[in-house]
C-alpha positions as CSV (number, residue, x, y, z in Angstrom):
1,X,31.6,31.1,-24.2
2,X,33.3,27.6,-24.4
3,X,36.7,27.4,-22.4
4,X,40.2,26.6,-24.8
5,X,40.5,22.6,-25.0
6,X,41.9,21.8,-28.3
7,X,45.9,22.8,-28.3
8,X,46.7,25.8,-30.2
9,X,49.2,24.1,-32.4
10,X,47.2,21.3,-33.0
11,X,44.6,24.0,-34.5
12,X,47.0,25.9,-36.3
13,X,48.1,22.5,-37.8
14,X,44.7,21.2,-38.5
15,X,43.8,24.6,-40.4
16,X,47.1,24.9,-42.2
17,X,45.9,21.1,-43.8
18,X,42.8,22.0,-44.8
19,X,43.8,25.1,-46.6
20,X,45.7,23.0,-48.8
21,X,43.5,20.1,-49.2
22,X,41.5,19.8,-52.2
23,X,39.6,16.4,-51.9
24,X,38.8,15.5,-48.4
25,X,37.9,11.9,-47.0
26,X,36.2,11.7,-43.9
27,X,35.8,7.7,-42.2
28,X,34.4,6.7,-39.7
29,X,34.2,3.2,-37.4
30,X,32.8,-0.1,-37.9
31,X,28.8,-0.2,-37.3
32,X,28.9,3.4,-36.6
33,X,26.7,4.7,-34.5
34,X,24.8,8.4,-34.3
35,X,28.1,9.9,-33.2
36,X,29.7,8.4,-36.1
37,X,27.7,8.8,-38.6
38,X,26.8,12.9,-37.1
39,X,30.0,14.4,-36.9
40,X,31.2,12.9,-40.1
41,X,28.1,14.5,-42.0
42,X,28.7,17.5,-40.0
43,X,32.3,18.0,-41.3
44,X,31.0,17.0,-44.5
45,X,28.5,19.6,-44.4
46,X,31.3,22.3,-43.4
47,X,33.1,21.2,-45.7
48,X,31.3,21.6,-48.6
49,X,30.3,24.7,-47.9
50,X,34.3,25.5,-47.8
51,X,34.4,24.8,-51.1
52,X,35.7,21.3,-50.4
53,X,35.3,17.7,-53.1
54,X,34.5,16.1,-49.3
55,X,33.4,12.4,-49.3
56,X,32.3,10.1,-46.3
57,X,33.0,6.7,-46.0
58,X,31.7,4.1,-43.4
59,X,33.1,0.6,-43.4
60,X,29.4,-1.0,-43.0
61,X,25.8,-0.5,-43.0
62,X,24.1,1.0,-39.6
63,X,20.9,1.6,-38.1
64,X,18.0,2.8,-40.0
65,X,17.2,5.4,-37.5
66,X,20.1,7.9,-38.4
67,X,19.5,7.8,-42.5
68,X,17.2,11.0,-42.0
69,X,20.0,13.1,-41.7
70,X,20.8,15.4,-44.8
71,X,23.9,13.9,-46.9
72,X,22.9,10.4,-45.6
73,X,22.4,9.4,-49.5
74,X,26.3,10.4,-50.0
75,X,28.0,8.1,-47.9
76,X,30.1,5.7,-49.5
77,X,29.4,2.2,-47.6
78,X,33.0,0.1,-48.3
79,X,31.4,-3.6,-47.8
80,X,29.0,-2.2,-50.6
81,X,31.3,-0.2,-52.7
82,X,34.8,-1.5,-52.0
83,X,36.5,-0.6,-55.1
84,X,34.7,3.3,-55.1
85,X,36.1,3.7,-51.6
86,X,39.7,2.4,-52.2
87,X,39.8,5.0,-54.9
88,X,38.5,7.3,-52.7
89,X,40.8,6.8,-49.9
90,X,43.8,6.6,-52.5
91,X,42.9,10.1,-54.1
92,X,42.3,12.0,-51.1
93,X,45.1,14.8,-50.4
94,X,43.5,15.1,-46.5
95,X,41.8,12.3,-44.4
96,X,39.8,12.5,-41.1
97,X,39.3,9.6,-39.0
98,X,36.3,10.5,-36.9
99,X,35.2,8.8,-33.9
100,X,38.0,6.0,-33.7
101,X,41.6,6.4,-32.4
102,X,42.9,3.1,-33.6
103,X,43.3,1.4,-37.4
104,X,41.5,-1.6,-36.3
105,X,38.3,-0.2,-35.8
106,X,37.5,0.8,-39.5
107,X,38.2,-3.2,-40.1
108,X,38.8,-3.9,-44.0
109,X,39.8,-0.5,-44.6
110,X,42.6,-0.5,-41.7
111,X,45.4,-1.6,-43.9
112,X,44.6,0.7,-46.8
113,X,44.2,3.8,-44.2
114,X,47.4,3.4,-42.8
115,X,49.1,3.1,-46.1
116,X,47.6,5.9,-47.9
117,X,49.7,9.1,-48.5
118,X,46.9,11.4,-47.2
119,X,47.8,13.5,-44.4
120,X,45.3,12.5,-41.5
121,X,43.7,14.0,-38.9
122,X,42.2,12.2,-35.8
123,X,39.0,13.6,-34.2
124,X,37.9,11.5,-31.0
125,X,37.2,11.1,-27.8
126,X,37.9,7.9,-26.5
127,X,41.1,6.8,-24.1
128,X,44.9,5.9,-25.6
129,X,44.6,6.8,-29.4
130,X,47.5,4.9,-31.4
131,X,49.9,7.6,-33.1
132,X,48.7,7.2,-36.7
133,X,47.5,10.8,-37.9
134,X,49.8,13.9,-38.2
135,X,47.4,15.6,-36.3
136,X,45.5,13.9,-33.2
137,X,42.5,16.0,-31.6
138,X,41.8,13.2,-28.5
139,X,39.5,14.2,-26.1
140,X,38.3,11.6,-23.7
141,X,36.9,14.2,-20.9
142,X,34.0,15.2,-24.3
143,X,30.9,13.6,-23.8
144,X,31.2,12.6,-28.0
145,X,33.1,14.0,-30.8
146,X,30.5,15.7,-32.3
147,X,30.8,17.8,-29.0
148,X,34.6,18.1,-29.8
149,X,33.8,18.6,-33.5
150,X,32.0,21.4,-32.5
151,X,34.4,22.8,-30.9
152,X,36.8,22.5,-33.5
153,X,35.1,23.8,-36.1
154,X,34.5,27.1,-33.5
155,X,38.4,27.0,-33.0
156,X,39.4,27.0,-36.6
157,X,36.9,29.9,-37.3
158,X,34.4,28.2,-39.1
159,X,32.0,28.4,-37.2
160,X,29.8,30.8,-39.7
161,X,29.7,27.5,-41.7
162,X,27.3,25.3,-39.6
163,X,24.0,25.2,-41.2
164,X,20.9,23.9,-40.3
165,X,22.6,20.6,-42.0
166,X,25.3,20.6,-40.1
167,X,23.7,21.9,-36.8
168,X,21.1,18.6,-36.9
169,X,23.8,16.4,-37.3
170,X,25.8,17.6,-34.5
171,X,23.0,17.2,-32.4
172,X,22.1,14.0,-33.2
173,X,25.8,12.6,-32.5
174,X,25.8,14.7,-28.9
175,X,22.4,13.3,-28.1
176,X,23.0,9.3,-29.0
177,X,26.2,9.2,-27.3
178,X,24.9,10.6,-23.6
179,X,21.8,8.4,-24.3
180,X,19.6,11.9,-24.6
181,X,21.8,13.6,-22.0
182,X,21.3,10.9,-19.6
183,X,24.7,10.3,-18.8
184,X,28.5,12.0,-19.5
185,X,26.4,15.5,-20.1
186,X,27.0,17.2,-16.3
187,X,29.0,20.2,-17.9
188,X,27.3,23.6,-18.6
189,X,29.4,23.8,-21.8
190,X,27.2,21.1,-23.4
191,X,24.5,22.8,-23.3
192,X,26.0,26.3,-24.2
193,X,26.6,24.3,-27.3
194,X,23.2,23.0,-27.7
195,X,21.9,26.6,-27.3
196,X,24.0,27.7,-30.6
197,X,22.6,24.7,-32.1
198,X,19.3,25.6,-31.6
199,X,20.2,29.0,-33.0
200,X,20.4,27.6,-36.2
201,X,17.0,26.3,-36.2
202,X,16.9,22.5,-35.6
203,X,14.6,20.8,-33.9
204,X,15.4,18.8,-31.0
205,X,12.2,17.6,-30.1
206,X,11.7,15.9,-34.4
207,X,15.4,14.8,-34.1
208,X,14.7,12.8,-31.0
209,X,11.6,11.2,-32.7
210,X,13.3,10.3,-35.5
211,X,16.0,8.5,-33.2
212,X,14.2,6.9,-30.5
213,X,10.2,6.7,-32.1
214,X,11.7,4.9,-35.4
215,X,11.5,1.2,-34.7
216,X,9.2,-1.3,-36.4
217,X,6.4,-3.8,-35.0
218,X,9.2,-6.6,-34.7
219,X,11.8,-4.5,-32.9
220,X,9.2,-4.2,-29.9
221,X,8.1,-7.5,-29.6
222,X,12.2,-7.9,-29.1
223,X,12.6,-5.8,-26.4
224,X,9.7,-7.3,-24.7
225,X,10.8,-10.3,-24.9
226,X,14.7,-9.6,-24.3
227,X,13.3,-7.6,-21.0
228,X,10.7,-10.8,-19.7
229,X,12.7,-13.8,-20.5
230,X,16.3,-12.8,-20.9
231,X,17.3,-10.2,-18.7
232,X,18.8,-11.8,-14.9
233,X,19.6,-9.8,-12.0
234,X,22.7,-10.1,-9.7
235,X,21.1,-8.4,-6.9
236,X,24.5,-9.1,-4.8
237,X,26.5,-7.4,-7.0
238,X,23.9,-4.6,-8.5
239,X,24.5,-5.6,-11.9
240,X,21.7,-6.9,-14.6
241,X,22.7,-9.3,-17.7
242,X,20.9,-9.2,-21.2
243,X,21.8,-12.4,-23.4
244,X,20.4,-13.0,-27.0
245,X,21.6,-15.2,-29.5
246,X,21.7,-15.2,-33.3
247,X,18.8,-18.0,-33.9
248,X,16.7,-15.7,-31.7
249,X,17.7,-12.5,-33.2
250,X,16.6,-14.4,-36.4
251,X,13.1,-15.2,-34.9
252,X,12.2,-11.5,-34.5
253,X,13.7,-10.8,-37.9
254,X,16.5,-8.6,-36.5
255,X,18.4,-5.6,-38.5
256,X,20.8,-3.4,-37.9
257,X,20.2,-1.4,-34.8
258,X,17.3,-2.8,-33.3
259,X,19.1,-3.7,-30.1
260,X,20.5,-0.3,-29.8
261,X,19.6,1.3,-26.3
262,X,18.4,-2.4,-24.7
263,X,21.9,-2.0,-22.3
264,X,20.7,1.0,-21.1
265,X,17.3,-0.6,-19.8
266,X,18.4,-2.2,-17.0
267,X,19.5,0.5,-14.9
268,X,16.8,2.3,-14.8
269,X,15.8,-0.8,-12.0
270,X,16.5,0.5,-8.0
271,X,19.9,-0.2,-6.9
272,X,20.7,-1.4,-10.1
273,X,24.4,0.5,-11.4
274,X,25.5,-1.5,-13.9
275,X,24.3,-3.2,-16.9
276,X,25.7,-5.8,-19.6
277,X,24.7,-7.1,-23.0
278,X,25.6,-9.6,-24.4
279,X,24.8,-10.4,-28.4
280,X,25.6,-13.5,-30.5
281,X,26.5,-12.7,-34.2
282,X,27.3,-15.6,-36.9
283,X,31.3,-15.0,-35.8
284,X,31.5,-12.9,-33.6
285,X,29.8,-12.1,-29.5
286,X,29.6,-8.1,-28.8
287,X,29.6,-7.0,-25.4
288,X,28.0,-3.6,-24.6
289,X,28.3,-1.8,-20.6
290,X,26.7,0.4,-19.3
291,X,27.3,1.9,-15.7
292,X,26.2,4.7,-13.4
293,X,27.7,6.7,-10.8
294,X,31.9,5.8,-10.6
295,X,31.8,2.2,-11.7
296,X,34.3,1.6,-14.7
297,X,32.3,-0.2,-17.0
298,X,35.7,0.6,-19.0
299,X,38.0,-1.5,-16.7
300,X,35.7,-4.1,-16.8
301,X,35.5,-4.3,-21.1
302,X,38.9,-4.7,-21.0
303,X,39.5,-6.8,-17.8
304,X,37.2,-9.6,-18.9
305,X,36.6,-8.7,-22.9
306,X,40.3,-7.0,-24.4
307,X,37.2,-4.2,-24.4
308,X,37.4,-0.7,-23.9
309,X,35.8,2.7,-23.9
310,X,34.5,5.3,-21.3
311,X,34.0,5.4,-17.3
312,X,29.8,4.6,-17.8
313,X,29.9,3.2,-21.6
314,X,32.2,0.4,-23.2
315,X,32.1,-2.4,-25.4
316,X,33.8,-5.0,-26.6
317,X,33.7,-8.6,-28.8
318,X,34.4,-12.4,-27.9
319,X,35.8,-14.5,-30.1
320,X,34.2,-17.8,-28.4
321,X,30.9,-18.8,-27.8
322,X,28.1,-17.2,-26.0
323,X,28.0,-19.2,-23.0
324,X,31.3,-18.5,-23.0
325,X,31.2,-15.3,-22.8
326,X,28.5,-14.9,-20.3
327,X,30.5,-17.3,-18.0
328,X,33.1,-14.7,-18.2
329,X,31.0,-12.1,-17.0
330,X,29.8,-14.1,-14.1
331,X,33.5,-15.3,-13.4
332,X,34.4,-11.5,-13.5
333,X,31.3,-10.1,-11.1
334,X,33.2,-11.1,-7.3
335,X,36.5,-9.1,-8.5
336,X,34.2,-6.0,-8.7
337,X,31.8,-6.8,-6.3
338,X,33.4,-4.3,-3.4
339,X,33.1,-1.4,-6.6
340,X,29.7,-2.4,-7.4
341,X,28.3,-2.5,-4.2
342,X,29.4,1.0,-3.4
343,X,26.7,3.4,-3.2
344,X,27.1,6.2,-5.9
């Protein structure tokens, strides 16, 4: 059984929406990620099965290794489709914005979101959500919001609804956002949750191959070299830097998530707690932390990048150059240095 975390009222509220909603928009963030893209097909899944004209729109493209998922073919990509999902987003009675507490991070669609008469309803679990939906289910404490999803679908009694669809999905989005339960999944309620997952038949075993066993030729040759010529070591502080820049992205003929996981690498080195990388795009650096143990790779995003995110996982962008940026991460290491050099 899964202990009450979603409010009552916020249930009550969130079902009473639905009941009345006829065309249903579900978005989710900029670049999303398996999270992302899970529980929003998830819903979807539910959804439909409810009887529900359900539509999901992304802002942008993303990785290759999540369009196995069933319903991938439906999404409506805005930088593709812009007009189809202004329409979209005008005609919808009831919108969810999954995986993202602020406007900002669905990008072009932000203003048109916000301006919409759609009542909204926020599903996420990252820190300080801006109060833009009439209902906000914000968990930070869930290791991803297809955990909280989960749990909110149980809550509102739909829980008869998840298919084998649906179930996948779900899985996926729990599993890509605890890098395959490696980190923020300590709680026996995860994997009570798993366990009625894999009552509905999926796989776990296939849905981790199609994740992490999907990358081409050119993606390996990248992480080889990112790891032999571009990773440093800060052995005083217990921290490991990843730099690559766009012209050498370009060299190994770079797509959509083929860095993804490359943060993670790094700590898997002795003493090592926390890990930064830092990517060059045409106009834009991103920043992605990792940490172990109790350092806040969270404090740090948005100490030194206006960042932000969990305790062990954050990100962030720079508007300057890369050197710049990496000289703010070196700038930034003494502050922390009594954090990172405790032992965890």
């Amino acid at each position: 059984m899964l202990n009450p975390v979603i409010s009552k009222e916020s249930i009550q509220q969130a079902k009473r929406l639905i009941d009345k909603a006829q065309r249903i928009v579900l978005v989710a963030h900029v670049s999303p990620d398996g999270d992302a893209i899970g529980s929003s097909l998830a819903l979807w899944h539910v959804l439909k099965q409810l009887g529900k004209q359900a539509d999901v729109i992304v802002p942008n493209n993303y990785p290759g290794f999540l369009k196995w998922m069933d319903g991938v073919k439906d999404i409506v990509v805005a930088e593709w489709k812009d007009a189809l999902a202004a329409r979209m987003l005008h005609n919808a009675e009831l919108i969810f914005c999954m995986d993202f507490n602020i406007p900002k991070r669905v990008q072009q669609l932000s203003g048109l979101l916000e301006k919409v008469p759609a009542r909204k309803i926020m599903i996420d679990h990252h820190p300080q959500p801006a109060n833009f939906c009439d209902v906000t289910i914000s968990h930070p404490e869930m290791s991803s919001t297809s955990e909280l999803l989960y749990r909110f679908i149980n809550d509102i009694g739909l829980d008869g609804l998840i298919n084998k669809s649906s179930a996948e999905c779900l899985y996926a989005g729990m599993m890509t956002d605890t890098g395959a339960f490696s980190y923020n999944s300590n709680t026996p309620e995860i994997y009570y949750i798993i366990s009625k997952l894999l009552e509905k038949g999926i796989n776990k075993d296939i849905i981790y191959q199609k994740v992490y066993n999907h990358y081409s030729e050119s993606r390996i040759r990248l992480e080889g070299y990112v790891l032999y010529k571009k990773m440093r070591i800060f052995e005083e502080y217990n921290a490991a830097l990843i730099t690559l820049s766009f012209e050498e992205q370009k060299k190994f003929q770079w797509k959509k998530g083929d860095t993804e996981g490359f943060v993670n690498i790094p700590l898997s080195i002795e003493n090592i707690c926390f890990s930064v990388f830092i990517r060059e795009e045409e106009d834009i650096v991103k920043i992605s932390l990792r940490s172990q143990g109790g350092f806040p790779a969270n404090e740090f995003a948005s100490d030194v990048y206006t960042g932000g995110g969990h305790l062990n996982a954050a990100g962030g962008e720079f508007s300057g150059s890369l050197d710049n940026a990496v000289r703010l991460f070196e700038e930034a290491l003494p502050r922390y240095k009594e954090q990172l050099t405790i032992k965890n």
